[in-house]
C-alpha positions as CSV (number, residue, x, y, z in Angstrom):
1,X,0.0,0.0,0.0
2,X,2.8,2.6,0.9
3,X,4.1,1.5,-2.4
4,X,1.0,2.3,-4.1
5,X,0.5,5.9,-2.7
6,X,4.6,6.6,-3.5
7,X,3.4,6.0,-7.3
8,X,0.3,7.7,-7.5
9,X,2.0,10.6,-6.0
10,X,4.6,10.0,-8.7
11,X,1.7,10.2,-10.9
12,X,0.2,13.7,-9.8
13,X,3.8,15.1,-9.5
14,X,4.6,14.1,-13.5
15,X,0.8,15.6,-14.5
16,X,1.2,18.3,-12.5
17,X,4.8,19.4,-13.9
18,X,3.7,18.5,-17.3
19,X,1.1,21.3,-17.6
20,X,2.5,23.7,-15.3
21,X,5.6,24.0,-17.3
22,X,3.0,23.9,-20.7
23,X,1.3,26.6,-19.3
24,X,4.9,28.2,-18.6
25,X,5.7,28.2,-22.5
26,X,2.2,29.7,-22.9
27,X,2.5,32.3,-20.8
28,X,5.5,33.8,-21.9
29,X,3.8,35.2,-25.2
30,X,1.4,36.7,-23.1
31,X,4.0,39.2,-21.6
32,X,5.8,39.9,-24.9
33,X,3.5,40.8,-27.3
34,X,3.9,44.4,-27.3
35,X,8.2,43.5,-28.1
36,X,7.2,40.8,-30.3
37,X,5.2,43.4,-32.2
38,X,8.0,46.2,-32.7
39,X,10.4,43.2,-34.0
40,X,8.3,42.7,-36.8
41,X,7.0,46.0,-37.2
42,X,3.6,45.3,-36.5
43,X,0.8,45.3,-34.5
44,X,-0.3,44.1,-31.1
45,X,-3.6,43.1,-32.2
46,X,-2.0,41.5,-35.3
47,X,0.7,39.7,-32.7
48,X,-2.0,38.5,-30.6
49,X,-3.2,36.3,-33.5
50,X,-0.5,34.0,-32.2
51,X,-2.7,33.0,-28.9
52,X,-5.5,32.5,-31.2
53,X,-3.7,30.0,-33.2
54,X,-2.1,28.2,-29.9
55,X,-5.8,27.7,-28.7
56,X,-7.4,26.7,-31.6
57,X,-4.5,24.3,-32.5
58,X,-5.1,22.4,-28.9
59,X,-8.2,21.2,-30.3
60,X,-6.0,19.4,-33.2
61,X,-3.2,18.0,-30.5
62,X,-6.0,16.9,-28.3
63,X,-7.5,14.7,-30.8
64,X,-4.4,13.5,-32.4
65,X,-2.8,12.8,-29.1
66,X,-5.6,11.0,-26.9
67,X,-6.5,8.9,-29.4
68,X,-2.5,7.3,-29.9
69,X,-3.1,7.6,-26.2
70,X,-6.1,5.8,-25.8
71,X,-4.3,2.7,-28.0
72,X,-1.1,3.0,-26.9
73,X,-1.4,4.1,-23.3
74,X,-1.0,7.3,-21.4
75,X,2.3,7.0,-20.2
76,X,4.3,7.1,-23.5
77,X,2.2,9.8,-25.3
78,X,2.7,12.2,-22.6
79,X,6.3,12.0,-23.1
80,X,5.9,12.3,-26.7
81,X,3.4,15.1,-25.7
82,X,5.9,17.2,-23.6
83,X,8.6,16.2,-25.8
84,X,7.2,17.9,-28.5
85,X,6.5,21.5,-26.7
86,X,9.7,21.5,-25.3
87,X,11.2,21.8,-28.6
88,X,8.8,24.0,-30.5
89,X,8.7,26.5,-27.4
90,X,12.6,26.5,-27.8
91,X,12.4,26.6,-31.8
92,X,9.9,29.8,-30.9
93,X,12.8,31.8,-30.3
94,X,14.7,31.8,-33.6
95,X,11.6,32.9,-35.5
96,X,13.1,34.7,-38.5
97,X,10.1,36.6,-39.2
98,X,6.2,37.1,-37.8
99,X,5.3,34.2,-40.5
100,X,7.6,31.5,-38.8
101,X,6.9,32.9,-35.6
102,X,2.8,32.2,-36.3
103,X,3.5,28.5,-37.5
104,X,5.6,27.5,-34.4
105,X,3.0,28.8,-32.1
106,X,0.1,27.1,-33.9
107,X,2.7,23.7,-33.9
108,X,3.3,24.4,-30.1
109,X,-0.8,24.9,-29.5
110,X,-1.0,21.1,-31.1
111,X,1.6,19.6,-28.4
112,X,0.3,21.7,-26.2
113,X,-3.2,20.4,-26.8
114,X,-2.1,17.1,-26.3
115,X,-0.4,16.9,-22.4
116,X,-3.5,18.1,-20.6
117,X,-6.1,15.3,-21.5
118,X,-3.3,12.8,-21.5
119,X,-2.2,14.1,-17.7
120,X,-5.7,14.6,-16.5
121,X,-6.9,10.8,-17.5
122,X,-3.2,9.0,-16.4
123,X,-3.9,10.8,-12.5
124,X,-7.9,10.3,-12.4
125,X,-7.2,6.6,-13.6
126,X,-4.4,6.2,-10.9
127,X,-5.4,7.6,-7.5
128,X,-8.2,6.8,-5.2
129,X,-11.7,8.3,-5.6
130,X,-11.6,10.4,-2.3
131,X,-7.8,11.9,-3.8
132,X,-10.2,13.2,-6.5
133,X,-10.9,16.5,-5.5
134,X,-8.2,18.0,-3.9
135,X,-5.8,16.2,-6.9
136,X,-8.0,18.0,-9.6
137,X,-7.3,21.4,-8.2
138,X,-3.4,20.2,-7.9
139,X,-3.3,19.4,-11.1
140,X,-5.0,22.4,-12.7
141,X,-3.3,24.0,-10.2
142,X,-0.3,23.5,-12.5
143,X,-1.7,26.3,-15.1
144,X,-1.1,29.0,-12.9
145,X,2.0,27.6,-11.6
146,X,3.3,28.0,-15.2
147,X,1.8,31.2,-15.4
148,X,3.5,32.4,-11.9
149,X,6.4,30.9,-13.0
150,X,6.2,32.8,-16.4
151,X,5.8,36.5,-14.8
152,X,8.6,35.3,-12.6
153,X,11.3,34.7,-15.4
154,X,9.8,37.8,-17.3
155,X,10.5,40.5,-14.3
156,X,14.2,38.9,-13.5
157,X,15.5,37.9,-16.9
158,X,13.7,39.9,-19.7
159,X,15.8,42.6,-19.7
160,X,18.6,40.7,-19.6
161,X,17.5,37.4,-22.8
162,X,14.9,39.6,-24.1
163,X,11.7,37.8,-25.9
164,X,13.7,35.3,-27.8
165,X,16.0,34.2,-24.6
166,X,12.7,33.7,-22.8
167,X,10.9,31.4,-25.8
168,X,14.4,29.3,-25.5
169,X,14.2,28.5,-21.9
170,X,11.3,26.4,-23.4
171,X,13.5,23.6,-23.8
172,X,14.2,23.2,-20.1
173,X,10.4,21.1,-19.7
174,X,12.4,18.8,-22.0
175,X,13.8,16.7,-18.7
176,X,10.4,16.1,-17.2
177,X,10.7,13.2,-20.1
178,X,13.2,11.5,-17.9
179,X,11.3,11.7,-15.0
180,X,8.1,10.1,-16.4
181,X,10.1,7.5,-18.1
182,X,11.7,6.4,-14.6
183,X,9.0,6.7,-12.2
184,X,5.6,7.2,-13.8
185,X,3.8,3.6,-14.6
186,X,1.0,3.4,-17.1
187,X,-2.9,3.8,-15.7
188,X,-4.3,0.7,-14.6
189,X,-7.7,1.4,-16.2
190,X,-5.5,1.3,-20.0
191,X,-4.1,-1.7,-18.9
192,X,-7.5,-3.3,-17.8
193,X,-9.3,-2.3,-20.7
194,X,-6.2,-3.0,-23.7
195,X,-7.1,-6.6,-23.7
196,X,-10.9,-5.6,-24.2
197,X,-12.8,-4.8,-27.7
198,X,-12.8,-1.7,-28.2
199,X,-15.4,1.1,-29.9
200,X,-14.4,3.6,-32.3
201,X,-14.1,7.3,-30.6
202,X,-17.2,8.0,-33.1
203,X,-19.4,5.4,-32.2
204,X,-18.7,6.3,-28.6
205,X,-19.4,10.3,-28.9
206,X,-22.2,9.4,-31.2
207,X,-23.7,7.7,-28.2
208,X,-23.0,9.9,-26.1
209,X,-23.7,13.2,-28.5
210,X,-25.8,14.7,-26.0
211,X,-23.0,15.0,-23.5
212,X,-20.4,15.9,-25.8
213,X,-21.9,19.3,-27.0
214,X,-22.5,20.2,-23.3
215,X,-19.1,19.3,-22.3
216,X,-18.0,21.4,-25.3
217,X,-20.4,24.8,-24.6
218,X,-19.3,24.6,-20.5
219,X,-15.6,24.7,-21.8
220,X,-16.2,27.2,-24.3
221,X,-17.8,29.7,-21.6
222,X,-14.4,28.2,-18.8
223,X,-11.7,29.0,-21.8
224,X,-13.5,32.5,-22.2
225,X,-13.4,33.4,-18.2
226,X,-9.9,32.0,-17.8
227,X,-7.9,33.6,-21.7
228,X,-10.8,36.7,-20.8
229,X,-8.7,37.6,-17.7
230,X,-6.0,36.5,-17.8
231,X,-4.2,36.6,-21.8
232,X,-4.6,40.4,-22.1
233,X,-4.2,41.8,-18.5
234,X,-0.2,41.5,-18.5
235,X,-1.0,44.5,-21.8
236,X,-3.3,46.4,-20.0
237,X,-1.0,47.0,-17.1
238,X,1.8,48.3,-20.1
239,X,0.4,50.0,-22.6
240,X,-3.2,51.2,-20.4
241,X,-1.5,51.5,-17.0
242,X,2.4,52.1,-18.3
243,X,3.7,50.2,-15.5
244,X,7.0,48.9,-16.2
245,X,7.9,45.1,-16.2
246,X,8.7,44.6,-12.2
247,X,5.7,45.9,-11.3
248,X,3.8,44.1,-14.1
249,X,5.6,40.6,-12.9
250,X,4.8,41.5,-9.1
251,X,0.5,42.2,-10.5
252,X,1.0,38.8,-11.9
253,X,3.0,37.1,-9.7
254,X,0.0,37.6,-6.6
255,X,-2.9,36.9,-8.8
256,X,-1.1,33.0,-10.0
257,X,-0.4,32.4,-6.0
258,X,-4.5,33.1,-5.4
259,X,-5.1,31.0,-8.4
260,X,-3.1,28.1,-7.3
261,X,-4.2,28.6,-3.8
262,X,-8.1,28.7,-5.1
263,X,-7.6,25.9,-7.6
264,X,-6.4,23.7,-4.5
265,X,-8.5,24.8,-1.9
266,X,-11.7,24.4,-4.3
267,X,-10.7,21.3,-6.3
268,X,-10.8,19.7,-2.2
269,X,-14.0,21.0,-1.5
270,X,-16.0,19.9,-4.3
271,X,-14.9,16.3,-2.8
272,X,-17.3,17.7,-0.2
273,X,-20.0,19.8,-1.4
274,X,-20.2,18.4,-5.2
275,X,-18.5,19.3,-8.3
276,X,-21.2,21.6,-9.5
277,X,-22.1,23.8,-7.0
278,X,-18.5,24.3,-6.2
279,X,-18.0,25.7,-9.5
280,X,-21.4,27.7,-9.7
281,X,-19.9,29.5,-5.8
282,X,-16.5,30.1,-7.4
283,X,-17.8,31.6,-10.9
284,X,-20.4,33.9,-8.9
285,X,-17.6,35.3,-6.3
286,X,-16.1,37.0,-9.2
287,X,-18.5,39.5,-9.8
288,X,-18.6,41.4,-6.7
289,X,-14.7,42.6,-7.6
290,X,-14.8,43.4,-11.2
291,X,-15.0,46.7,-10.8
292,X,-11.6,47.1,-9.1
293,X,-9.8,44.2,-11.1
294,X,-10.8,46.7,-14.4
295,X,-11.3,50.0,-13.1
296,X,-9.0,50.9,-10.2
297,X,-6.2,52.9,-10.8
298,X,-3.0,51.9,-8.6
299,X,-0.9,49.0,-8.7
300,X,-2.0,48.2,-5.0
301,X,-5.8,48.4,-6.4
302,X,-5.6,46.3,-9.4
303,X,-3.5,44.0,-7.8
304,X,-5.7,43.4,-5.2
305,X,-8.8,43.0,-7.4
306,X,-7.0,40.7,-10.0
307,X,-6.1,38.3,-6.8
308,X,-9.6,38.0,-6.1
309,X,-10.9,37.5,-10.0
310,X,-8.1,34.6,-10.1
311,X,-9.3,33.0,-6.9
312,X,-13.2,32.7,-8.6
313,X,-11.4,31.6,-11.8
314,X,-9.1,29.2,-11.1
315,X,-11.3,28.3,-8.1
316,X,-13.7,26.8,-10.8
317,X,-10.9,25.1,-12.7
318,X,-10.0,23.8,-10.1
319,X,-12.5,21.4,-10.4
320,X,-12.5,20.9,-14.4
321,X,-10.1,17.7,-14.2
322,X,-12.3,15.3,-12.2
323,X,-15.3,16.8,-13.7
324,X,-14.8,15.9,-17.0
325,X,-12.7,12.8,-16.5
326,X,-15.6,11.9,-14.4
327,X,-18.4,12.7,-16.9
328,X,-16.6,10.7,-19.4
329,X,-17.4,7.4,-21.6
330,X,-14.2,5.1,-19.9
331,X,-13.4,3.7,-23.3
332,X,-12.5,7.1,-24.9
333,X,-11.3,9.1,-21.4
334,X,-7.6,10.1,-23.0
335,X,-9.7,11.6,-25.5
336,X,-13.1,13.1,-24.1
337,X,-11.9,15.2,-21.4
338,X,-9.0,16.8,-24.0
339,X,-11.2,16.9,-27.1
340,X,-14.3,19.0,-25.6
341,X,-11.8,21.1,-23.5
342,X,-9.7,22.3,-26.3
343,X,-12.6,22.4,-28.8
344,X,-14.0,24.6,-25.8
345,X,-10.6,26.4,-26.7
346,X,-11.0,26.7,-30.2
347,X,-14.5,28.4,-29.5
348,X,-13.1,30.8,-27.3
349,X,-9.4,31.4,-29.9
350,X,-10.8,34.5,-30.6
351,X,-10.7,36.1,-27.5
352,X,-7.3,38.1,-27.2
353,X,-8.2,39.2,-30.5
354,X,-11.7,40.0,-30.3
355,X,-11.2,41.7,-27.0
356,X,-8.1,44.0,-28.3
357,X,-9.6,44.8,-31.2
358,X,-12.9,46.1,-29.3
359,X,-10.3,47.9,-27.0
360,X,-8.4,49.6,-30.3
361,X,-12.1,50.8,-31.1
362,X,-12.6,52.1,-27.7
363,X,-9.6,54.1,-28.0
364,X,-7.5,51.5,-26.4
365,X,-9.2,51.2,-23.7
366,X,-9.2,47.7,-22.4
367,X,-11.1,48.1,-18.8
368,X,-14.3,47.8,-20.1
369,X,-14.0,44.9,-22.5
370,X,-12.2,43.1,-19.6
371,X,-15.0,43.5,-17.1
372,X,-17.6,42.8,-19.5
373,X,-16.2,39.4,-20.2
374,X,-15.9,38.8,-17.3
375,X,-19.1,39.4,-15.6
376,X,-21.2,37.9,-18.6
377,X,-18.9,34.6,-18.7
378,X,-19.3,33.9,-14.9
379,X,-23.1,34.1,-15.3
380,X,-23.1,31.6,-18.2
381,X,-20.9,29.1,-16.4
382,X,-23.5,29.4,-13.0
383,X,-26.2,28.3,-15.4
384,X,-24.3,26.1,-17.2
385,X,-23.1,24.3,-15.0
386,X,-25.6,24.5,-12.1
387,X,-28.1,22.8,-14.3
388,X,-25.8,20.2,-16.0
389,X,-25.1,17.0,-14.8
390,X,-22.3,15.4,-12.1
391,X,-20.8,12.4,-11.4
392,X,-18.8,12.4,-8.8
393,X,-18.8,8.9,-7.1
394,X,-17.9,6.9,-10.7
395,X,-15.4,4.1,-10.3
396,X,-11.9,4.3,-12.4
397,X,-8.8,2.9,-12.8
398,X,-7.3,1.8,-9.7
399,X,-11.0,1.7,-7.9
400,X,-12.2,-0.7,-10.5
401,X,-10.5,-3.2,-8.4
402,X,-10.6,-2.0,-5.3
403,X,-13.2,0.0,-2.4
404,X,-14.0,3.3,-2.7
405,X,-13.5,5.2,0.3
406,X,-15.8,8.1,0.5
């Protein structure tokens, strides 16, 4: 038994460090699109076309991936998975021209596509039900940890490696490989099930159609309050704000601690009060501090109001990975979970885009677009979600054999 819980901690560890260092590669475009945009003599709105092809291209990657993953087992597609970002983040900083630069970051949004289904099935298939929870919010955890991690780098080293030194650090994610290869065993719900028949992924979602396009819309209406404040805010703080990167890093530094503290703390409670209604308490809490997340004017002020807007976001992520996984047809679980959240991604591409482009209309004025999205998205998710379905006590992977202990 001690043996058991040394591995599934293993497990979390690998899945955790695989997205949080994803997210970390993310991240760093969002703090240099302004620089990225004078190098090629062009645009911010133009530059920010690069998120929109990173998000739409996870949609690609999550298919592609958790299907080899569903045949072929978790384990060695999430090396393949991390493998490949590693590089492409790395190859992101030799970009010769805003063409190159485009192509690598729609290449990076397929790998990146890939680790997060792959993770999020490999540590719901391998730990014990009652781990659920507070392992969800761990692991989603690891988005904000790559986004701390990001504003971190940016506000010591940028003006030292500028944008290209920061895209090569992308290689370092590279030795997680290692890691996973030496201590990370395969889920024992692939290894049950490869010996069985199994269903094509389109008989499955056919069957299951109905739950597919709700998975899809609640991640749609997730991607939009997560990219809504978070992709664009670093920009607003420079070019609305003109705070200079150390205060910028230090805004976004305190808002990723209350989003990993929330995604924790909320991911354990819904092992308590249900998956849904602890998202439908988290998305509602944001509203009350829109206003000063957009609208105040000091770094003190806006600090403190993007703190608490992370906390309700991230709070409800927190939850998303035992959700889903949870909601999900077993045969196809590398692929459901993945496939609706990154499609729910590709709905919501648009939105660094869409939301500078309305601020560049507005005279460059990005508070109201921010709060807007904001308070509208956190709405749709209560409904959404408060009226969809949960399923919180299903067995998988190492409780198909074993007690639950709830």
């Amino acid at each position: 038994m001690q043996q058991d819980r040394k591995t599934e901690r293993h497990v979390v560890t690998a899945a955790y460090l695989g997205w949080a260092l994803d997210a970390f590669d993310f991240f760093i475009m969002v703090f240099v699109l302004r620089d990225v945009a004078h190098e090629f003599a062009t645009s911010i709105t133009t530059v920010t076309f690069a998120i929109t092809l990173t998000l739409a291209m996870r949609a690609l990657g999550a298919w592609i991936f958790g299907r080899l993953a569903d045949h072929y087992g978790r384990r060695p597609m999430l090396m393949t998975s991390v493998l490949c970002y590693s590089v492409l983040g790395f190859a992101t900083g030799f970009a010769p021209n805003l063409a190159v630069f485009l192509l690598l970051r729609a290449l990076f949004g397929v790998a990146m596509g890939g680790e997060w289904g792959i993770g999020a099935s490999l540590t719901m298939e391998s730990v014990p039900a009652n781990w659920r929870g507070v392992v969800s919010g761990l692991l989603q955890a690891g988005y904000p940890s790559g986004y701390l991690l990001a504003s971190i780098v940016y506000g010591l080293a940028f003006s030292t490696v500028g944008w290209r030194g920061l895209f090569m650090l992308g290689a370092v994610p590279a030795l997680l490989v290692f890691y996973i290869r030496r201590s990370v065993p395969e889920s024992p719900d692939w290894e049950a099930r490869a010996a069985e028949p199994r269903p094509s992924a389109l008989s499955v979602l056919r069957a299951n159609s109905g739950l597919a396009v709700y998975a899809v819309l609640m991640m749609t209406a997730f991607n939009f309050f997560s990219h809504g404040t978070q992709d664009l805010y670093p920009t607003f703080l420079q070019v609305q704000h003109h705070f200079p990167p150390s205060v910028v890093a230090s805004i976004a530094v305190a808002y990723n601690i209350a989003a990993i503290l929330a995604g924790v703390s909320v991911g354990w409670w819904s092992q308590r009060i249900g998956r849904r209604r602890a998202i439908v308490i988290s998305a509602l809490f944001a509203l009350p501090f829109i206003w000063l997340w957009a609208y105040a004017s000091t770094p003190v002020m806006l600090g403190t109001g993007a703190f608490m807007i992370q906390i309700a976001v991230q709070g409800a992520w927190g939850v998303i990975p035992a959700h889903l996984n949870e909601l999900s047809p077993p045969e196809i679980r590398a692929t459901f979970p993945g496939v609706t959240y990154q499609l729910g991604n590709l709905l919501a591409a648009v939105n660094a885009t869409l939301q500078s482009a309305i601020a560049d209309a507005l005279g460059h004025d990005f508070a109201p677009v921010l709060a807007g999205t904001a308070a509208i998205v956190a709405v749709i998710i209560a409904l959404l979600v408060g009226f969809g379905p949960e399923a919180r006590h299903v067995r998988m992977g190492v409780e198909r054999s074993r007690v639950t202990s709830h």
